[in-house]
KEMI-864895 format. One record per residue (C-alpha): residue in one letter; x, y, z negated. Coordinates in nm, 4 decimals, padded with zeros to 6 digits. Layout:
residues N
   type          u          v          w
      a          X          Y          Z
...
//
This chain:
residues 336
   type          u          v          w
      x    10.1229    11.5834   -08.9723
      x    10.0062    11.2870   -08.7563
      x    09.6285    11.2876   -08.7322
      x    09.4514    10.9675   -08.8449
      x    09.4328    10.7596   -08.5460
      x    09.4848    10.3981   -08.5790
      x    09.6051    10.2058   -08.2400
      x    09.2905    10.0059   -08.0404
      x    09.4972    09.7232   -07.9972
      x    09.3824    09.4026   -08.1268
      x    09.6177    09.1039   -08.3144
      x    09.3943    08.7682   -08.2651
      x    09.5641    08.4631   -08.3856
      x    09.6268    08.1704   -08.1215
      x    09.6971    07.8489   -08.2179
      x    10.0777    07.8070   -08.2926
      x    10.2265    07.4682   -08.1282
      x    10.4588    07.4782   -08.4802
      x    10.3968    07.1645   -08.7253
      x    10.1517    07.2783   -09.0280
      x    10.3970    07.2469   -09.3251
      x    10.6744    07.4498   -09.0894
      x    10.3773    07.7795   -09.0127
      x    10.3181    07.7228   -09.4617
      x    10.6719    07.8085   -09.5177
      x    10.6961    08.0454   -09.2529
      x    10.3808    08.2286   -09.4215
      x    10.5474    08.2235   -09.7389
      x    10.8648    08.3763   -09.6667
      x    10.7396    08.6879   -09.4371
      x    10.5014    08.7113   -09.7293
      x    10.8007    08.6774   -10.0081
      x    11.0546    08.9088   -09.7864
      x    10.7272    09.1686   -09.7225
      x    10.6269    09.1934   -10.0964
      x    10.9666    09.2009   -10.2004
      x    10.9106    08.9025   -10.4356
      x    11.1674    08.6548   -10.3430
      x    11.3587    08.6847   -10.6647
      x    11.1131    08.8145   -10.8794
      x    11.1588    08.5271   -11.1452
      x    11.2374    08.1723   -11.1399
      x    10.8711    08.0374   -11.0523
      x    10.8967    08.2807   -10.7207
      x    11.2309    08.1226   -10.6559
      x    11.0808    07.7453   -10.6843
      x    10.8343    07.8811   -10.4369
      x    11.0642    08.0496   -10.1911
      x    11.3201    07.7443   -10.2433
      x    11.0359    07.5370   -10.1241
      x    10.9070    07.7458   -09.8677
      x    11.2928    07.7154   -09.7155
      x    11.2303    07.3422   -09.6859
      x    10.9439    07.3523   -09.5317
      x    11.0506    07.5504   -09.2672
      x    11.3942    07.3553   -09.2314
      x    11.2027    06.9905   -09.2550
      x    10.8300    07.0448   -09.1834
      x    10.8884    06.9175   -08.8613
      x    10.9902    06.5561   -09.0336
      x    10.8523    06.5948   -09.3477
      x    10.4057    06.5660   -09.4123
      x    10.5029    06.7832   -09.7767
      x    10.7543    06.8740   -09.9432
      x    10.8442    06.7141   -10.3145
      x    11.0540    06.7542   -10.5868
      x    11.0520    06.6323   -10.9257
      x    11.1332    06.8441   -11.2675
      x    11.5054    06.7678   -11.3067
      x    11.6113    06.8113   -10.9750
      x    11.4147    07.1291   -10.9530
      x    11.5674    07.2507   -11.2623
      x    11.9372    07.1893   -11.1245
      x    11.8987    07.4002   -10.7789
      x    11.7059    07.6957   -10.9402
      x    11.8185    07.7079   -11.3025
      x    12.1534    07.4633   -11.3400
      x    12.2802    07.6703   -11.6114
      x    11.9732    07.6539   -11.8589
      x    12.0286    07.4620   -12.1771
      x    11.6467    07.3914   -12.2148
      x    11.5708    07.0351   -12.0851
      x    11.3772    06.9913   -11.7457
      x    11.0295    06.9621   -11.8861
      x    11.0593    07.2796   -12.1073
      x    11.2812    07.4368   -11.8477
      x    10.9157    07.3498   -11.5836
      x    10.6453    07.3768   -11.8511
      x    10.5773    07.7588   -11.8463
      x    10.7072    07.8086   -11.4708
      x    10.4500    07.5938   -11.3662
      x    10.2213    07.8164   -11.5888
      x    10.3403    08.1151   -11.3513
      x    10.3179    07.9725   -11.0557
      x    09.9316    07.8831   -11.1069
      x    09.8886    08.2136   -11.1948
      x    10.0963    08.3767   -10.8937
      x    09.9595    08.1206   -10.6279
      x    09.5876    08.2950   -10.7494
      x    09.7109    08.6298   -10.7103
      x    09.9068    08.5756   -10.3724
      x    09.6626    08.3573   -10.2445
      x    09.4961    08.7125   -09.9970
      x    09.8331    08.8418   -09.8942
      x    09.9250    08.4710   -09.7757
      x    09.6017    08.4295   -09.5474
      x    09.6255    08.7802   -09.4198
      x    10.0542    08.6995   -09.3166
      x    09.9178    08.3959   -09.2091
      x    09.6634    08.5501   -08.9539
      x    09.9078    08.8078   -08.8877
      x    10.1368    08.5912   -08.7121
      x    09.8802    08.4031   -08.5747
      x    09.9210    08.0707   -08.7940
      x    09.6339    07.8493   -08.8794
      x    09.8380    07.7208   -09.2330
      x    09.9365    07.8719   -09.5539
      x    10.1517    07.7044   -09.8099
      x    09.9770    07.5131   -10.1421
      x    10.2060    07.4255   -10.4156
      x    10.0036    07.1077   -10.6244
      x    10.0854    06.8897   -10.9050
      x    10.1068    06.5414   -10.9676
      x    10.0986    06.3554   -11.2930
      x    10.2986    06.0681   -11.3541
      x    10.6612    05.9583   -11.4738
      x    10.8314    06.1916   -11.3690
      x    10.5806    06.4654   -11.2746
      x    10.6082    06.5546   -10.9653
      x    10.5630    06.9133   -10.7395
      x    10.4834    06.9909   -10.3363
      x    10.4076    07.2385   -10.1079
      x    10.1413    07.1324   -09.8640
      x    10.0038    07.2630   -09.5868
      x    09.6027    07.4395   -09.6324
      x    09.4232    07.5571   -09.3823
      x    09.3681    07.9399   -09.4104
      x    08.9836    07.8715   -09.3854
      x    08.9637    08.2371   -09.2434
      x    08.6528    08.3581   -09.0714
      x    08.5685    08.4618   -08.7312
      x    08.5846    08.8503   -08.8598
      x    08.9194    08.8090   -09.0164
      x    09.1048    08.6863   -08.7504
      x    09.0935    09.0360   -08.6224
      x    09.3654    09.2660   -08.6915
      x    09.4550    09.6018   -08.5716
      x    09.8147    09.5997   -08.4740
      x    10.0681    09.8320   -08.6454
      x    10.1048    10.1752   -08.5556
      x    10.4256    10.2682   -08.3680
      x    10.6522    10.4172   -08.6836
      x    10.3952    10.2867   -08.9747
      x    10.3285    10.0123   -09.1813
      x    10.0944    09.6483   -09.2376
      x    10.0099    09.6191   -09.6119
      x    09.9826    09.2971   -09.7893
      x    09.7643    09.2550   -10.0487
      x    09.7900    09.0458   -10.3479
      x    09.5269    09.0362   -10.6172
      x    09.6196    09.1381   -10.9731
      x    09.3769    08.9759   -11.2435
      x    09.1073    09.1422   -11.3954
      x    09.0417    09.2606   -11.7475
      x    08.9210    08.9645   -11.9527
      x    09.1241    08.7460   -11.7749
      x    09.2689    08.5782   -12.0721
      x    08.9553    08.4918   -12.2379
      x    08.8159    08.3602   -11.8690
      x    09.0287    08.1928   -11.6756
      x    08.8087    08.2752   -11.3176
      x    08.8841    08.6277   -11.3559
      x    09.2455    08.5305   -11.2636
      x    09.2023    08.6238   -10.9143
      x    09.1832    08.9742   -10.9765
      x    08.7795    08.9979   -10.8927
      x    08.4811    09.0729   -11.0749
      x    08.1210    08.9918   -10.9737
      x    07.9173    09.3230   -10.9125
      x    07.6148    09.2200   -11.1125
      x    07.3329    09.3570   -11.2437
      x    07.4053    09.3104   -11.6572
      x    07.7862    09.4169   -11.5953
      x    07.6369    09.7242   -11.4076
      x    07.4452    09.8112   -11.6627
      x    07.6645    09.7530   -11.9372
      x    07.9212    09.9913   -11.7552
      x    07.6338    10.2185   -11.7845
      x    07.5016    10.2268   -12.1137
      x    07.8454    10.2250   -12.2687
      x    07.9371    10.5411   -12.0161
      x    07.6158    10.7000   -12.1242
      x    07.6583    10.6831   -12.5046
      x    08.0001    10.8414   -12.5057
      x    07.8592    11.0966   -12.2846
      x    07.5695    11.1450   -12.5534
      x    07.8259    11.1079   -12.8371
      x    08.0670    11.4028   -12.6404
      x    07.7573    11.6400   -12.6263
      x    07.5978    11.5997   -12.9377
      x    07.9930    11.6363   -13.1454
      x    08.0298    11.9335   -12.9184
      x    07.6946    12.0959   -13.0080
      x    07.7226    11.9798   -13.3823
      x    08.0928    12.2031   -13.3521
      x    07.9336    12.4465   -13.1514
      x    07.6586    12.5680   -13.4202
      x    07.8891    12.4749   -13.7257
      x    08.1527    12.7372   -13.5584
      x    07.8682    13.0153   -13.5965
      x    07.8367    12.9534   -13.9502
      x    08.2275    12.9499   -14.0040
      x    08.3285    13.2399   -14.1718
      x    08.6400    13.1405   -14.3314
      x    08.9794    13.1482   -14.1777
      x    09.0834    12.8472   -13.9082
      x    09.2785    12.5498   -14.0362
      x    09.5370    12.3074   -13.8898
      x    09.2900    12.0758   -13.8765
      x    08.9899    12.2398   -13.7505
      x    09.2228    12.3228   -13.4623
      x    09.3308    11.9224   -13.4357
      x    08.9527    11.8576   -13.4417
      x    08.9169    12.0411   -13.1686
      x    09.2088    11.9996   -12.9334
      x    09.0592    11.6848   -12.9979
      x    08.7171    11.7006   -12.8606
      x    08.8519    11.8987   -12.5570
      x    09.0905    11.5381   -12.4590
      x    08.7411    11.3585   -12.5229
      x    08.5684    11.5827   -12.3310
      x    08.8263    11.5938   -12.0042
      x    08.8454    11.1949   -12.0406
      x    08.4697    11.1630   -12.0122
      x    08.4889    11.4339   -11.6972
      x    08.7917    11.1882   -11.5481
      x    08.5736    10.8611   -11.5801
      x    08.2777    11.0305   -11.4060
      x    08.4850    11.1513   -11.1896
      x    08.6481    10.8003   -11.1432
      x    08.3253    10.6374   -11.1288
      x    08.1954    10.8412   -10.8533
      x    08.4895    10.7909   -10.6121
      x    08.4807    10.4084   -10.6704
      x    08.1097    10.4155   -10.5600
      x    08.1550    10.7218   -10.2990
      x    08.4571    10.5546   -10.1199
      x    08.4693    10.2341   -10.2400
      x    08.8398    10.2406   -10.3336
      x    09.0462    10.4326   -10.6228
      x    09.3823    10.3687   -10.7649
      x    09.2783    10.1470   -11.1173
      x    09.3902    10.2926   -11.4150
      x    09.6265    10.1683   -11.6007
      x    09.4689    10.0142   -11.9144
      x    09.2520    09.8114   -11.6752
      x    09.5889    09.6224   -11.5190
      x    09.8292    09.3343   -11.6882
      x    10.1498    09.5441   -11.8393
      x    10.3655    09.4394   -11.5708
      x    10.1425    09.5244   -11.2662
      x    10.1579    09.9062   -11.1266
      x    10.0252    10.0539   -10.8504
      x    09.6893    09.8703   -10.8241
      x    09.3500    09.9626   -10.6595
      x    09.0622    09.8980   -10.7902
      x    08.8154    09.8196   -10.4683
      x    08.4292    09.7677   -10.4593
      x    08.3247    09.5120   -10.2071
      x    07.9794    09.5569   -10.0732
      x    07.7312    09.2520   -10.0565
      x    07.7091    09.0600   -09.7126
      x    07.5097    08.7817   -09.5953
      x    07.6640    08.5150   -09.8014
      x    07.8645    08.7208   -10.0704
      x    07.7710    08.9047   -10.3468
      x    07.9289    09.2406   -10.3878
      x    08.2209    09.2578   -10.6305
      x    08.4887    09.4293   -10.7773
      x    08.8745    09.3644   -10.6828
      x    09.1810    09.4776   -10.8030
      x    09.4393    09.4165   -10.5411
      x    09.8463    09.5783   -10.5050
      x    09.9395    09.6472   -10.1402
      x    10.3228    09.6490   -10.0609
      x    10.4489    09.6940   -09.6856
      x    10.8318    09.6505   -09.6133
      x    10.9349    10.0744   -09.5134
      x    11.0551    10.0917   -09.1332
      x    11.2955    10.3603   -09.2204
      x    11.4816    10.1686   -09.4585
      x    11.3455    09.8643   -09.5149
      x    11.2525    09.9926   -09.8536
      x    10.9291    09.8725   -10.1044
      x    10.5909    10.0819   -09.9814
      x    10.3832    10.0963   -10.2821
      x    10.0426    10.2439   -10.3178
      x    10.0021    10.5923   -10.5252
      x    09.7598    10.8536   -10.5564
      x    09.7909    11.0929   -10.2768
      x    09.8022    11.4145   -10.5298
      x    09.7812    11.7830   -10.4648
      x    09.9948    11.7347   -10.1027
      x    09.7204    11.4516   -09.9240
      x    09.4234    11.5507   -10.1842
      x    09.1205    11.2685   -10.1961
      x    09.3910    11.0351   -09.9985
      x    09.5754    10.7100   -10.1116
      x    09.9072    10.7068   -09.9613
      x    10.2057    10.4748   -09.9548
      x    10.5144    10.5936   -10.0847
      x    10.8927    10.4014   -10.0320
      x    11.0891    10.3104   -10.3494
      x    11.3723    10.4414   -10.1589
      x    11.2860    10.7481   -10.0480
      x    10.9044    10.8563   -10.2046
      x    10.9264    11.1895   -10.1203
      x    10.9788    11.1971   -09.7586
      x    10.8899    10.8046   -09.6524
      x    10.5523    10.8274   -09.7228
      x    10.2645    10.6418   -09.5338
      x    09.8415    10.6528   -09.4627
      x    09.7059    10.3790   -09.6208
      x    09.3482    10.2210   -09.4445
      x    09.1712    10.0595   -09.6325
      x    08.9987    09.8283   -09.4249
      x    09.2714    09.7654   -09.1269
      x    09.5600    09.7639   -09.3705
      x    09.7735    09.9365   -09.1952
      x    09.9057    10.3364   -09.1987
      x    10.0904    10.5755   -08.9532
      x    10.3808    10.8074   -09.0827
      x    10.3300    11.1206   -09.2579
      x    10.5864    11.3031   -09.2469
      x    10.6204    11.2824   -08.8277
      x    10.9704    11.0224   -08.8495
//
C-alpha cells in the first residue's frame, strides 16, 4: 500500500483568453462528464444541452436562451404534456440541482483555471423564457490553490446534498447547516435524554430481573433484544458524534440524506474570520483512471479502519482510492 503522500505541486488558475459564456459551458460539462450526471434526468439534460451551446456559440453569443416549447422539442419531443407542464417541475429541479452543484462547479472551474461558471436564470414574460449566463466564480485568494492530482489517483468533486429540514426551509437547500449555539445544544439535550432514558430502562430491567422468578417469555426476551438495539444505537451516535467533532468528517447516515442521495459526508466546517462554523453535507464523485468508472465515497471498513475511501462502481473491490479531505484529491490503494 502507497503511503499517504500527496504531490507538492501547486494548480493556480491563470486567466483563460476563452470568452466567459464559452469557460461556463466548459465548467459545466467536465463537471457533468466528472459526476457522471449528464443524463441523470431531463432538467440535467436542459443543462448539459445548454452548456453544449455555450461552448459551440459563446464566442458570438453574450447568453444563451431558449423558450419553453422549443426546449421541450430538443429534450423531450415525444412527451404528450404541453410545454409549460412539460417545464413547470423541471424548472423546479433545476433550482434545486443548480444549489446543490453550485461547489463542484467553482471547484471544476478553478481546476481548469477559469474565472466563469455557468448560471441558468429565468425570465417572466409571454413566453417565459430560460439562459445560461456567465457568473463569476467569486472564489477567494485561498481557493484558487489546488494540489494537483496524484500520478494514478483521483480529483473529487463535490456537490452539496440538502440538509434535513430542507423542505420546511428552503435555505437549507444547499446542503449546510449553521453551527450555532441553540442547534448545539439542542443536539445535546436530546442526545442526553435518550442516554438517561437507555440507563434508567436498563437499570429498571436490571433490578426487576432479580426479582423474576418465573420462567422467561417471548416477550420478555423481545423486550430485551430490544433494549440491547437501543443500547448499541446510542453507543453508534456517540460514537458518530465524536468522529464528526474529532476529525471533522464522517460518512452521514442515511436517515439524515434525501432518499435518492447515497454516499454523503457529513463535514463540520470550523469558524474563520468572516464565517461562522457550520455543518455540510456534500457527495464527492471522481471519474476512475482505470476505467473511467463512478468513484464514490464509502466507509473505509475493517480493510482501511478510521479511513474514508473511494471506491469505483466498476470495480469496488480492487479500484479503490484515499480520499483527502481538504485537497480533494487521493492516490491508489491497491498499488495500480
Amino acid at each position: 500500500m502507497k503511503p499517504d503522500v500527496q504531490s507538492a505541486n501547486i494548480l493556480v488558475p491563470s486567466e483563460s483568453a476563452e470568452p466567459d459564456l464559452v469557460q461556463a459551458g466548459k465548467v459545466a460539462l467536465t463537471f457533468l462528464e466528472q459526476t457522471g450526471q449528464s443524463s441523470r434526468n431531463q432538467a440535467a439534460q436542459i443543462f448539459h444541452l445548454m452548456a453544449e451551446l455555450a461552448v459551440e456559440k459563446g464566442d458570438r453569443l453574450p447568453y444563451i436562451e431558449y423558450e419553453t416549447g422549443p426546449l421541450k422539442d430538443l429534450v423531450a419531443p415525444t412527451s404528450a404534456k404541453g410545454a409549460s407542464a412539460w417545464m413547470s417541475p423541471l424548472w423546479k429541479q433545476l433550482e434545486k440541482l443548480q444549489s446543490e452543484w453550485e461547489p463542484g462547479l467553482k471547484a471544476t472551474a478553478i481546476q481548469r483555471g477559469f474565472a466563469f461558471m455557468p448560471r441558468l436564470r429565468k425570465l417572466q414574460g409571454s413566453p417565459v423564457k430560460y439562459q445560461l449566463v456567465a457568473e463569476p466564480i467569486g472564489a477567494q485568494e485561498n481557493e484558487l490553490h489546488q494540489t494537483s492530482t496524484p500520478e494514478g489517483g483521483v480529483r473529487y468533486t463535490p456537490a452539496a446534498v440538502a440538509a434535513p429540514g430542507s423542505l420546511l426551509k428552503a435555505g437549507l437547500r444547499d446542503g449546510v447547516m449553521r453551527n450555532t449555539l441553540p442547534l448545539v445544544i439542542s443536539a445535546g439535550v436530546s442526545v442526553f435524554l435518550v442516554l438517561v432514558l437507555i440507563v434508567i430502562s436498563g437499570w429498571w430491567m436490571f433490578v426487576l430481573g432479580l426479582r423474576w422468578n418465573a420462567a422467561l417469555t417471548t416477550a420478555h426476551i423481545s423486550i430485551l433484544a430490544l433494549w440491547c438495539f437501543s443500547a448499541w444505537t446510542v453507543v453508534r451516535l456517540f460514537t458518530f458524534l465524536g468522529q464528526l467533532a474529532d476529525l471533522g468528517i464522517v460518512m452521514a447516515p442515511e436517515f439524515l440524506v434525501p432518499f435518492k442521495a447515497d454516499h454523503v459526508t457529513l463535514e463540520l466546517r470550523p469558524k474563520q474570520v468572516d464565517k461562522k462554523g457550520e455543518f455540510a453535507f456534500v457527495r464527492y464523485t471522481a471519474s476512475c483512471p482505470l476505467c473511467a468508472g463512478l468513484v464514490l465515497l464509502h466507509d473505509g471498513g475493517d480493510e482501511f479502519k478510521d479511513r474514508i475511501v473511494g471506491r469505483c462502481d466498476n470495480s469496488p473491490r480492487e479500484h479503490v482510492y484515499s480520499f483527502d479531505q481538504k485537497l480533494h484529491v487521493g492516490h491508489s490503494m491497491r498499488g495500480h
